[in-house]
C-alpha positions in Angstrom: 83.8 173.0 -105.7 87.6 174.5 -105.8 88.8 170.9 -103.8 86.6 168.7 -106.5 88.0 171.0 -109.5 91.8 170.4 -108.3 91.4 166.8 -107.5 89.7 165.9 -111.5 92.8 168.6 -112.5 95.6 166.0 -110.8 93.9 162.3 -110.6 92.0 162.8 -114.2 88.5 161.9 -115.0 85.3 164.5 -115.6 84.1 166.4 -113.1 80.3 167.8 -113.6 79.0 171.1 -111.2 75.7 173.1 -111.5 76.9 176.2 -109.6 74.0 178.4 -108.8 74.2 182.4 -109.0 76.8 183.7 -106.5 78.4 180.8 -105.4 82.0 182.6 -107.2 82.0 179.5 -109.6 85.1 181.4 -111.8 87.1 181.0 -109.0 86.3 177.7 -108.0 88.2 176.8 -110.8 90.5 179.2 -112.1 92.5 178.7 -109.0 92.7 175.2 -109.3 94.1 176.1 -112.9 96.4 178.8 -111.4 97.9 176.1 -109.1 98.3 172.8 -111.4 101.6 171.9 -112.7 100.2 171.0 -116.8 98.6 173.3 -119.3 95.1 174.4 -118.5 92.4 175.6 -121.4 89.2 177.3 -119.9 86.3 177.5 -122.2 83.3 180.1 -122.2 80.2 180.3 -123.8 80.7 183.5 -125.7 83.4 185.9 -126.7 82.0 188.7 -123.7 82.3 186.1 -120.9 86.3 185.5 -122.6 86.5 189.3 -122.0 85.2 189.4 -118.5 86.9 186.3 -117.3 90.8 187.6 -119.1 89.9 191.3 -118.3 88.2 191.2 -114.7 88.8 187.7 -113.1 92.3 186.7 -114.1 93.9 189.6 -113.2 92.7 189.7 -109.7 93.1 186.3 -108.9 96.7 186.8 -110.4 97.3 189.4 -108.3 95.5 187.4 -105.1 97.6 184.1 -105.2 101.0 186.2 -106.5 100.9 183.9 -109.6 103.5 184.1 -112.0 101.4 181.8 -114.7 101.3 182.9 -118.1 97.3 183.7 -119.2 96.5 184.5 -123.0 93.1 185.2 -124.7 92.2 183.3 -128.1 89.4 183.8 -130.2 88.6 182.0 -133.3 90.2 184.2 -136.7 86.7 186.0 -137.6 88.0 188.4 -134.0 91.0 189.2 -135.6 92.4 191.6 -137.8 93.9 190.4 -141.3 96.7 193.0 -142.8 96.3 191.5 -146.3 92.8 191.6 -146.6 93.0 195.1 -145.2 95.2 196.6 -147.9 93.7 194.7 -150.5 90.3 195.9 -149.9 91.9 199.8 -149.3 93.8 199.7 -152.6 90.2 198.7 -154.5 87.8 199.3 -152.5 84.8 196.7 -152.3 81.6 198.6 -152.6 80.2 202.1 -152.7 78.1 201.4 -149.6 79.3 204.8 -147.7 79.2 202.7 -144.3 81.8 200.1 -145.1 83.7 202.9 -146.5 84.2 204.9 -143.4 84.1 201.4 -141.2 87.6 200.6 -143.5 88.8 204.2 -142.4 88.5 203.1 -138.8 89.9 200.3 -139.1 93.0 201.1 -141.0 93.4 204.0 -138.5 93.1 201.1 -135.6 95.6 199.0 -137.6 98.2 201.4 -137.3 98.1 201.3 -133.5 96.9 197.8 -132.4 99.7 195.1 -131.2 97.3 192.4 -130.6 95.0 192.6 -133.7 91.5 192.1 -131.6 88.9 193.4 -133.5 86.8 194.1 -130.1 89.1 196.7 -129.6 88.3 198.6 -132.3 86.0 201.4 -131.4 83.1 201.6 -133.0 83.4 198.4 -134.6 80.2 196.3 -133.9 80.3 192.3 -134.1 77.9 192.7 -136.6 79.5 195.7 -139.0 79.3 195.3 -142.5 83.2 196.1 -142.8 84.3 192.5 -140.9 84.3 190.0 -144.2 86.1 192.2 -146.3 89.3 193.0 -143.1 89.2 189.8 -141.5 90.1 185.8 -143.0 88.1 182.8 -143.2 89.6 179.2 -143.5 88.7 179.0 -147.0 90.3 182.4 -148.4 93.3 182.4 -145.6 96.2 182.3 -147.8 98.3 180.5 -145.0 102.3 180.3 -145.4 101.8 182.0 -149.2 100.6 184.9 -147.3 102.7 187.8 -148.0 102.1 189.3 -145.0 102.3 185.9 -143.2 105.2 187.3 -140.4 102.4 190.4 -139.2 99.6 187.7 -139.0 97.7 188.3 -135.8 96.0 184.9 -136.1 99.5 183.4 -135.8 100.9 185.4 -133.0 98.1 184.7 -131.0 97.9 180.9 -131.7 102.2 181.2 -130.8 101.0 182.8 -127.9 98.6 180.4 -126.8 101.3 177.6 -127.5 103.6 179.3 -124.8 101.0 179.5 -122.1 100.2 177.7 -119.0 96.3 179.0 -119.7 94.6 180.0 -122.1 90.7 181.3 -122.7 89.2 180.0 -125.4 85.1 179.6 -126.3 83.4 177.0 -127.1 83.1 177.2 -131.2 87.0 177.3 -131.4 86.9 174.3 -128.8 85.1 172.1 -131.6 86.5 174.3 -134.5 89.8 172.7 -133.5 88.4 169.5 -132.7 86.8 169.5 -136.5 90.1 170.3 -138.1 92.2 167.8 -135.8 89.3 165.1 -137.2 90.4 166.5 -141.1 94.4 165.7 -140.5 95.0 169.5 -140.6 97.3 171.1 -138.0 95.1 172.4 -135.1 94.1 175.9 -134.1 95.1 175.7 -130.8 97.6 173.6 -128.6 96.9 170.1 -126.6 96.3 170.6 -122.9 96.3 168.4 -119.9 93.1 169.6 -118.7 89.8 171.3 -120.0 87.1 173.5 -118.2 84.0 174.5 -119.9 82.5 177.1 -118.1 78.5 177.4 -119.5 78.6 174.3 -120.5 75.0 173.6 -121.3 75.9 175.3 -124.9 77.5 172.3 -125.4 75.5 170.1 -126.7 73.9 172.5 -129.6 77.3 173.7 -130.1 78.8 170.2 -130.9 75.8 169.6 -133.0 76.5 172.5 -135.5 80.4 171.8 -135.5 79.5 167.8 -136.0 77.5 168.5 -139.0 77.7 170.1 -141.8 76.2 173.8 -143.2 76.2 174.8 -147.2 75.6 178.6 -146.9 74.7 181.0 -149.5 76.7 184.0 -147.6 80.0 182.4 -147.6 80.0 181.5 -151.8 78.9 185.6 -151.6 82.2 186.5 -149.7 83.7 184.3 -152.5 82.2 185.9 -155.2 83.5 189.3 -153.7 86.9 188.4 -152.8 87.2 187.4 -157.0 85.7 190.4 -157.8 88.6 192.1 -156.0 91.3 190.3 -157.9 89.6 190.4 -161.0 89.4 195.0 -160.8 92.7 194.6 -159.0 94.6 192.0 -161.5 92.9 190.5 -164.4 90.7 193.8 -165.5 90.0 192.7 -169.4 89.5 189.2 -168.3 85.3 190.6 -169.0 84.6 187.0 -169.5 85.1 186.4 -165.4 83.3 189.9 -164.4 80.0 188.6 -166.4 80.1 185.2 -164.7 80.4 186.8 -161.4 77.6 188.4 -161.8 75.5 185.7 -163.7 76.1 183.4 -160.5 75.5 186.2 -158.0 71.8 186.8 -159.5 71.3 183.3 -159.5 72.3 183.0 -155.9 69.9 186.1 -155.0 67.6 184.4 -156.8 67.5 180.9 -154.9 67.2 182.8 -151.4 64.2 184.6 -153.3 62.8 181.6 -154.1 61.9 180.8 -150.3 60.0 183.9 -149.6 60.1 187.2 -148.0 60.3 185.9 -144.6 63.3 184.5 -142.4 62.2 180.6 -141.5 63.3 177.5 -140.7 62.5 174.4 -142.7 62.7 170.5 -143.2 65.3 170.3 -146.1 63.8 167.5 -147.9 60.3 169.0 -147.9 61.8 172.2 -149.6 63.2 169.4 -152.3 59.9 168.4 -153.0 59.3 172.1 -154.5 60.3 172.2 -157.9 61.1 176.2 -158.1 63.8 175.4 -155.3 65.4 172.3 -156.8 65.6 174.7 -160.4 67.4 177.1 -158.5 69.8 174.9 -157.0 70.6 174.2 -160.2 71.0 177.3 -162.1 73.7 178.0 -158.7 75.3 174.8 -159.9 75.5 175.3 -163.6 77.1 179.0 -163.1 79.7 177.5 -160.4 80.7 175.0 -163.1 81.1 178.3 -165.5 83.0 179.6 -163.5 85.2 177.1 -162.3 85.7 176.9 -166.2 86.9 180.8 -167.0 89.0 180.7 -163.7 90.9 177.7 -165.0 92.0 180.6 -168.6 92.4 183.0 -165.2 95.1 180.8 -163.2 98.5 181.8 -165.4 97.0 185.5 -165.1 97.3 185.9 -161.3 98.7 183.5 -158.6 96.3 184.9 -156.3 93.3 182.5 -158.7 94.4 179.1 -157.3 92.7 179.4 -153.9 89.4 180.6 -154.3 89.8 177.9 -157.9 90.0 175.4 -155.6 87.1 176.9 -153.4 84.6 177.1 -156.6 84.7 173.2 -156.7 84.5 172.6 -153.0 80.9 174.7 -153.3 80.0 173.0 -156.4 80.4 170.1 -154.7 78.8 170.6 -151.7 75.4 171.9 -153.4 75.5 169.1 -155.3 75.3 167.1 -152.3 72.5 168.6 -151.1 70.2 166.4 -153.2 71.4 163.7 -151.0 69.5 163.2 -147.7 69.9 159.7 -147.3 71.7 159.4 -144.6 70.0 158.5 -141.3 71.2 159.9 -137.9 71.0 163.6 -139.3 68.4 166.3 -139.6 68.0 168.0 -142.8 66.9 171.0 -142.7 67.3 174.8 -143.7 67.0 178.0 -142.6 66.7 181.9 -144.4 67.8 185.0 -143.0 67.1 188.3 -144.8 69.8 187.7 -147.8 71.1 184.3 -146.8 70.2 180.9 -147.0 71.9 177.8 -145.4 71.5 174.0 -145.6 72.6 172.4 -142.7 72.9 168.3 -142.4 72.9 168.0 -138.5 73.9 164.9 -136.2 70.9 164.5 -134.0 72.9 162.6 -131.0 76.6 164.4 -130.5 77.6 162.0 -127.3 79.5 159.6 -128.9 81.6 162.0 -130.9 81.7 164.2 -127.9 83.1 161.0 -125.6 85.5 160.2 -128.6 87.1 163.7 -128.1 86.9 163.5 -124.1 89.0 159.7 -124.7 91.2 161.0 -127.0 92.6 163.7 -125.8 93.5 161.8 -122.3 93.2 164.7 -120.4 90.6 165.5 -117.5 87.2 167.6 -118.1 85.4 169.9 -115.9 81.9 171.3 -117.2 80.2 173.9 -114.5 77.3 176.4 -115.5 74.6 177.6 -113.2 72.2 175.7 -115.3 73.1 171.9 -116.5 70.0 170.3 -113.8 66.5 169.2 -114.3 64.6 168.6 -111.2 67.7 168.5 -109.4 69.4 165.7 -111.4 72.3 165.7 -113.7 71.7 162.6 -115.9 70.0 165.0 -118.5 73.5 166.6 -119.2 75.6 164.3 -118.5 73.9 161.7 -121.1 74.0 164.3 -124.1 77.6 164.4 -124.2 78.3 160.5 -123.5 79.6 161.3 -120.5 80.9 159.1 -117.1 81.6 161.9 -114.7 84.3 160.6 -111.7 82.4 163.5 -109.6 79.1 165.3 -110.2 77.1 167.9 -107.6 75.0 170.5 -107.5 76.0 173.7 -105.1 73.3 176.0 -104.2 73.5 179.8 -104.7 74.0 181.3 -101.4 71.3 184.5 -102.1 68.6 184.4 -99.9 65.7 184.0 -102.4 63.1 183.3 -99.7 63.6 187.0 -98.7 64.7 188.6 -102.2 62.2 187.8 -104.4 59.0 186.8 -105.2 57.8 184.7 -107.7 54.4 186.0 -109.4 52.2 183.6 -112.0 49.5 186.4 -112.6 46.0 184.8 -112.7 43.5 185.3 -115.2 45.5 185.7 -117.9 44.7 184.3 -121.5 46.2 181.4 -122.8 49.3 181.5 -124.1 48.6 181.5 -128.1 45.2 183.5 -127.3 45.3 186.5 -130.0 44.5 188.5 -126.7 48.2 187.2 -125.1 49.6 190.3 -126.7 47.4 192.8 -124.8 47.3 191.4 -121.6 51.4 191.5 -121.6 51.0 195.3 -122.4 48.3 195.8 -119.8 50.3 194.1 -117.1 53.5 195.2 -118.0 52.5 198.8 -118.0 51.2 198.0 -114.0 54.4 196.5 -113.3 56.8 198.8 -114.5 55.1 201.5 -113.0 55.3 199.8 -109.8 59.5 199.2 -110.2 59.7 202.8 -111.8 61.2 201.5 -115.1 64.0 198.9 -114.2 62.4 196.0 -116.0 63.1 193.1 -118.1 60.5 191.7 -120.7 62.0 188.7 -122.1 60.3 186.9 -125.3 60.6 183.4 -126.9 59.8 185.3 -130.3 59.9 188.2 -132.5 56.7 188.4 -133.3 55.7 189.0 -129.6 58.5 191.3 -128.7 57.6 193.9 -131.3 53.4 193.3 -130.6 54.4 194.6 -126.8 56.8 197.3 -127.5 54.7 198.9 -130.0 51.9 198.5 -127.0 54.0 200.2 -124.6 56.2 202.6 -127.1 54.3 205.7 -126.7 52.8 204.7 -123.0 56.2 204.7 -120.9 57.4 208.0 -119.1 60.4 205.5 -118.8 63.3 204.8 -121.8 62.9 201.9 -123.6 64.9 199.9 -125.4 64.6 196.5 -127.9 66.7 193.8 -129.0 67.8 194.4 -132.4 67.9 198.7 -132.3 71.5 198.4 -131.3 74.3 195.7 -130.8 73.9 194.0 -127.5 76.7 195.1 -125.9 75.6 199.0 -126.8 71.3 198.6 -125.5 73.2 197.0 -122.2 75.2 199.6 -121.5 72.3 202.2 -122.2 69.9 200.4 -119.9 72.4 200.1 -117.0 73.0 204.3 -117.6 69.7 205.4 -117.8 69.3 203.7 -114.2 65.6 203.1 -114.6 64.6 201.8 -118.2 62.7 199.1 -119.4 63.9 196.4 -121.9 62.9 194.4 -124.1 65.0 191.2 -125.3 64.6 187.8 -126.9 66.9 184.5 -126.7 70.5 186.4 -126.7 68.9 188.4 -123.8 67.7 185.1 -121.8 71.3 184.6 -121.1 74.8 185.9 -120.3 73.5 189.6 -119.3 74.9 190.9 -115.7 72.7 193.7 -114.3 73.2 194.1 -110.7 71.9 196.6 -108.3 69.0 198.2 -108.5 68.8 198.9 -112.3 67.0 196.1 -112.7 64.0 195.1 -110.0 62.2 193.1 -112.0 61.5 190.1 -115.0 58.8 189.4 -117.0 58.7 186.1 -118.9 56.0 185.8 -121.6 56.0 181.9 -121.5 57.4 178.9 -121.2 60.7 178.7 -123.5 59.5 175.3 -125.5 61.3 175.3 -129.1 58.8 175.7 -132.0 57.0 172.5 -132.2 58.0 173.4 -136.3 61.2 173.4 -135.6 62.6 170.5 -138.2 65.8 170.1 -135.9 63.7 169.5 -133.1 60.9 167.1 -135.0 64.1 165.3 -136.0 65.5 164.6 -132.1 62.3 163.7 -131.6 61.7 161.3 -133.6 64.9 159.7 -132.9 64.1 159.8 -129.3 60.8 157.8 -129.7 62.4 155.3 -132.0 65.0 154.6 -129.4 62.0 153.9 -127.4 62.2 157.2 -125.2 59.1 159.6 -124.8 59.6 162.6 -126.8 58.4 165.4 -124.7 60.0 164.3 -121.8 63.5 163.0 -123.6 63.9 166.4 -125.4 61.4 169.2 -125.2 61.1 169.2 -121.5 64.7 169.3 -120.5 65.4 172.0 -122.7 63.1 174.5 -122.0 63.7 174.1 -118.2 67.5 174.9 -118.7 66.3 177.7 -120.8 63.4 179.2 -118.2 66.2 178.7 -115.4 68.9 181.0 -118.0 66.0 183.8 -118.2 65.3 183.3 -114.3 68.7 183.9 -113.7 69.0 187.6 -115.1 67.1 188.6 -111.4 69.1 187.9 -108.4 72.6 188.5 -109.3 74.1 189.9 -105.9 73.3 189.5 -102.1 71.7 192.5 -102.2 69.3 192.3 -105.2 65.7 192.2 -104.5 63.1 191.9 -107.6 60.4 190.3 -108.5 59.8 187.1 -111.3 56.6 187.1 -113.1 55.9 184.0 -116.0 52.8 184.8 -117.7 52.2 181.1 -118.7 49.5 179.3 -116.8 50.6 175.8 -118.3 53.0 176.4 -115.1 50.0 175.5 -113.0 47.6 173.7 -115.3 50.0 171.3 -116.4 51.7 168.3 -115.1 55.2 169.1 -116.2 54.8 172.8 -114.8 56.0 171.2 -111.8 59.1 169.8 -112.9 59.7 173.7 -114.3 59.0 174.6 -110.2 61.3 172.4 -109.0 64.2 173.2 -111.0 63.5 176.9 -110.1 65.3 178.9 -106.8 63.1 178.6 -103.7 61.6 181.9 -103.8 58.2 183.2 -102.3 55.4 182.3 -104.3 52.2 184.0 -105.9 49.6 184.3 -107.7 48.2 187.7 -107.1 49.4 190.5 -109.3 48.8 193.5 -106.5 50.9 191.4 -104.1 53.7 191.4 -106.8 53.1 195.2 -107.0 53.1 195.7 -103.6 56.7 193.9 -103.7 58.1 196.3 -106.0 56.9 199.5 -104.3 58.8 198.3 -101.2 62.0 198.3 -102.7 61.8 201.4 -103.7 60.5 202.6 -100.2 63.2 200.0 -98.5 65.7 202.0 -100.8 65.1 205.2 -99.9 
């Protein structure tokens, strides 16, 4: 793989690998990039795999080949650390809520001692802590060059930084965050390079999609509305005029996410249009941006720091107003609610021509790699979905053993998947099982709703610790699982992918079913549709391939060194009643196969006795 890497680094072209579990993909290419003469980006599909592969990798293949290359870590500039935004929000401080209060302590305390700005390194930080909006910049309320602490920006040293190395370590969404602002005529976030490696690069795809499109989200016109209401305490205090048309148009934005229910969903956008309620509150949103674009205009000769968020108050007025218009064809329309935000996103539903636009443009070479880009052992599926013409393509098999080191179970007799009864089988056997491994299991979920149904089964029934998706940050329920040595966990989509365990903390995985996308999915009824009209079939164009790649993410979490030994169990009997369950087989390691529960049991108990 490292000879295929370094011949698409010097000749050009767009080199494609699947690079099973153990086969040391990272350094198949980061040597390749260590030893070419031009600037080399590497790409990863999240911001902990940037850590690993700047903190763990780099420096000891640094160290190995005596490299002298300069290596710098970019994020995209929610990770970093604005000083303005800091001391504005110190000086009047946003909200009473007493945890973004003491959050702000921390993180003026970490600003005072920080060179490079990271956020991660903050401690006690969390990538989901209510402090981030109100210390950190977005593109729309960056002040840029007018910044008045423009020379301490973090942002820009680390973009000057990137500028002066031979490789840097990006992800993905500031891959096509660049990529989106190069296609705008505005300067880029990071520099040109001769060649690009995106490491998990079966993201790709739904990344692109998302960056391609276009979201209007309710969140970011709140983090407008707060940033004004900062400048109007701070600056313009007996302007009342603008503090009572804040809060007019932040009811009525309250009141549109209301409007769709209790309930997070997903949703066809031109259905929801259909719903008179809705389209009323679209417009109540509209009519109080337009009042407020209004007062601002008495505000701007009152404080210089108006004109940009001014300017941002038409750009949303704007953009709601285009959301009455899904006439375009080519896109999904469709929306979806968290528990206090809604966003509308207008979504490409085929990325490869924009995608081989960027790959032409650029004129540099391409290598994607992932231990996952196959279905049933062929490329095309990938390579297709990004407009693609790869000068070399392969798959390399993971070295482990999985013959000897584990055992695929597909328990019999279990309902069918939507059965009512689904739920308390999984308890039933999952109680067996992790008895059997003494804790040291994963139980990963294609939904919510199934996830908490099991754990409150197996909550007071465990002598083991258990933990859930969503009680902690990721990161945090990781580290307490790998500790305790022999819990039991319990994870949905984030879990099915990126997570490390090796050793024997973890001897076994329980998969509830096969990882199809909702068939309500609007995004997915959209490709679909566009796939049959292209004269493709459906199912086997876009549900199929997606699912396997994500079944062979979750399958992955198992066998993760030479010496791992566990057990796979997949609770889905489509696997064998079905035609396509074979495809699913085929695309899965060659591991020993049953269908008896007790011989899965028996499996377990024997590492543990092996162990010993």
């Amino acid at each position: 793989m490292a000879i295929a890497v370094e011949e698409t680094i010097q000749n050009g072209g767009q080199c494609i690998a699947e690079a099973g579990t153990g086969t040391g993909k990272t350094f198949a290419y980061l040597i390749p990039a260590f030893q070419s003469k031009g600037k080399v980006i590497v790409s990863t599909g999240s911001k902990a795999l940037q850590e690993q592969l700047f903190h763990r990798d780099v420096p000891t293949l640094k160290k190995v080949l005596g490299s002298g290359k300069k290596v710098t870590l970019l994020k995209g500039r929610a990770n970093y650390l604005c000083p303005y935004r800091l001391s504005q929000h110190l000086s009047h401080v946003p909200t009473d809520d007493p945890d973004v209060m003491h959050q702000l302590a921390m993180v003026a305390k970490f600003a005072s001692e920080t060179h490079s700005g990271d956020l991660a390194d903050c401690v006690g930080i969390e990538e989901d802590a209510k402090v981030l909006p109100y210390v950190t910049s977005t593109a729309d309320n960056c002040l840029g060059k007018e910044c008045p602490d423009y020379e301490d920006c973090y942002i820009r040293k680390a973009r000057l930084k990137a500028v002066d190395a031979d490789v840097v370590v990006i992800n993905h969404h500031l891959f096509f965050a660049d990529m989106a602002v190069k296609d705008l005529g505005f300067a880029e976030l990071m520099p040109t390079a001769d060649s690009y490696i995106f490491d998990e690069a079966h993201q790709l795809p739904e990344i692109a999609s998302d960056y391609f499109g276009e979201t209007i989200s309710t969140k970011a016109l709140q983090a407008l509305i707060n940033d004004l209401r900062v400048i109007y305490r701070a600056d313009i205090p007996d302007m009342l005029q603008l503090g009572k048309t804040l809060n007019k148009l932040e009811t009525s934005v309250a009141d549109l996410r209301l409007v769709f229910g209790g309930d997070g969903a997903r949703g066809d956008w031109r259905e929801a249009l259909a719903n008179k309620p809705i389209c009323d509150a679209m417009h109540r949103v509209i009519a109080n941006l337009d009042f407020l674009y209004k007062v601002l205009k008495l505000c701007l000769d009152r404080s210089e720091k108006i004109e940009h968020p001014f300017e941002k108050v038409m750009t949303f007025k704007s953009q709601f107003e285009r959301a009455f218009d899904t006439s375009q064809t080519g896109f999904s329309y469709w929306f979806e609610t968290t528990r206090r935000f809604l966003s509308i996103h207008i979504t490409p539903l085929d990325v490869s021509s924009k995608f081989a636009q960027i790959v032409k443009t650029t004129e540099a070479s391409f290598v994607f790699t992932s231990a996952t880009l196959s279905v049933d052992n062929s490329l095309e599926h990938f390579s297709r979905s990004l407009g693609l013409k790869p000068t070399s393509q392969f798959i390399v098999e993971s070295p482990f053993d999985y013959k000897q080191q584990a055992l695929l179970c597909l328990p019999r007799y279990l309902p069918e998947t939507r059965d009512d009864l689904m739920p308390h089988a999984l308890v039933k056997l999952a109680k067996q099982v992790i008895e059997a491994a003494k804790g040291r299991t994963f139980l990963l979920f294609t939904s919510y709703r199934a996830m908490h149904l099991v754990y409150e089964g197996l909550n007071t029934a465990l002598q083991y610790p258990i933990f859930m998706q969503g009680q902690a940050s990721k990161r945090i329920i990781l580290e307490q699982f790998i500790r305790h040595g022999n819990a039991v966990l319990l994870g949905t989509a984030s879990f099915w992918e990126g997570v490390d365990v090796r050793g024997d903390t973890l001897s076994c995985v329980v998969i509830d079913k096969l990882p199809f996308a909702s068939p309500d999915d609007p995004l997915l009824q959209a490709r679909m549709r566009d796939a049959e009209m292209r004269g493709l079939e459906p199912f086997d164009a876009i549900q199929l391939p997606q699912a396997v790649i994500a079944l062979k993410q979750g399958v992955g979490r198992l066998i993760r060194d030479a010496n791992d030994k566990g057990v796979l169990i997949i609770c889905d009997n489509r696997l064998v009643t079905r035609k396509y369950g074979q495809t699913f087989l085929s695309s899965l390691p060659d591991m020993s196969r049953t269908r008896d529960l007790n011989k899965a049991i028996r499996f377990l108990e024997n590492i543990d006795k092996n162990e010993k």
